[in-house]
C-alpha positions in Angstrom: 30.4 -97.3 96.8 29.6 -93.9 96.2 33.2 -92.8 95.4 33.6 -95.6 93.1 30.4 -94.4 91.5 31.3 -90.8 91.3 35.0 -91.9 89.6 32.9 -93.9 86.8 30.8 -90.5 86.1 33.9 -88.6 86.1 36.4 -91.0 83.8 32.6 -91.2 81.5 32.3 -87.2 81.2 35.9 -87.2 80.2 35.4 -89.4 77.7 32.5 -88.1 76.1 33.9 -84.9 76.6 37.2 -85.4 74.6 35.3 -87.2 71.9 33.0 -84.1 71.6 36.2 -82.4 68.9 36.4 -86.2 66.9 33.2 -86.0 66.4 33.4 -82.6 64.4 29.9 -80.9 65.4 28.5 -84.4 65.3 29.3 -85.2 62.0 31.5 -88.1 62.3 29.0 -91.3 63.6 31.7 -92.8 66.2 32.8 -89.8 68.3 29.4 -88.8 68.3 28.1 -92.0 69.7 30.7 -91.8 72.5 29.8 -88.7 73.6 26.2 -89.8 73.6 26.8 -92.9 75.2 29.6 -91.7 77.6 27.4 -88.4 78.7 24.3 -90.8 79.4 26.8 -92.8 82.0 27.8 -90.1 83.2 24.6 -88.8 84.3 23.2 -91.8 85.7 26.0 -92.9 87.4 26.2 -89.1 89.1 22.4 -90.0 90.1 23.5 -92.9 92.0 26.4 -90.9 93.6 23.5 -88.6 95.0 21.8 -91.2 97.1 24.8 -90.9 99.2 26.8 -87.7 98.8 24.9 -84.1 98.4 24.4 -82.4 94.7 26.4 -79.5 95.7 29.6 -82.0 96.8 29.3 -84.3 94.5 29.4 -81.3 91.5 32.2 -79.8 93.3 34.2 -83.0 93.4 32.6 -84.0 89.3 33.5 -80.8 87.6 37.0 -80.4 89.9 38.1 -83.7 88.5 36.7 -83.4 85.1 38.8 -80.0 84.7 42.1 -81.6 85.3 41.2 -84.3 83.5 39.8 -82.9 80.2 43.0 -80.4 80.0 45.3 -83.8 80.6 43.5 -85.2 77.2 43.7 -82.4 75.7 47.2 -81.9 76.0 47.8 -85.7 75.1 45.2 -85.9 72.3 45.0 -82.8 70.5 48.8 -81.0 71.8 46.7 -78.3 73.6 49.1 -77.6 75.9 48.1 -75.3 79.0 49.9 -72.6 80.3 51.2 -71.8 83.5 48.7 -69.7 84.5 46.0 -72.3 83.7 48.2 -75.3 85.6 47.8 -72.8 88.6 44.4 -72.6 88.4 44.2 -76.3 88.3 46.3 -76.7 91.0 44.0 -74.6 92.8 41.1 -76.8 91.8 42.6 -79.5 93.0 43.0 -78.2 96.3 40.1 -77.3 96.5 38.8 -80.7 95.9 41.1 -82.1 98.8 39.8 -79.4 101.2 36.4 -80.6 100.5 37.3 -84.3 100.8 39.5 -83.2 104.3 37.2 -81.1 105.6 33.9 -81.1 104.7 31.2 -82.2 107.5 28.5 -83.3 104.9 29.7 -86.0 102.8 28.2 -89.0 103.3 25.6 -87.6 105.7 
């Protein structure tokens, strides 16, 4: 349960995160309530992945994900495309991710 968890407080924190440039520095009522709203699922749905799954694993795998993710919708929603460089870098991330999920002793312990 804790995965499924931990993918609701990452899909959350992309949302609110994409919203943050609609809601123009919090000027526009909507975007700014998503970001509100999706940071405060976020949050407590990461506080539930922490029963399970330690802080510094669960952050790893949170912020990993949320990288990818947040340059995908920005490239989709706003045309910022990334460059090559950058897609490196993210393929790095992700790697990283999978060595943690492969390898690592202390998830779930």
């Amino acid at each position: 349960m804790a995965y499924i968890y931990l993918a609701i407080a990452i899909i959350a924190e992309v949302v609110a995160t994409s919203a943050l440039k609609a809601s123009a520095e919090f000027s526009k009522l909507y975007p700014s309530l998503v970001v509100i709203v999706g940071y405060g699922f976020a949050f407590y749905f990461m506080t539930l992945v922490l029963r399970t799954i330690p802080v510094g694993i669960t952050y790893a795998i949170w912020s990993g994900a949320g990288i990818v993710m947040i340059t995908i919708a920005g490239a989709l929603l706003y045309k910022q495309i990334p460059d090559i460089p950058a897609i490196i870098g993210m393929g790095l991330i992700i790697s990283g991710v999978g060595v943690i999920h492969i390898f690592s002793g202390t998830i779930g312990h």
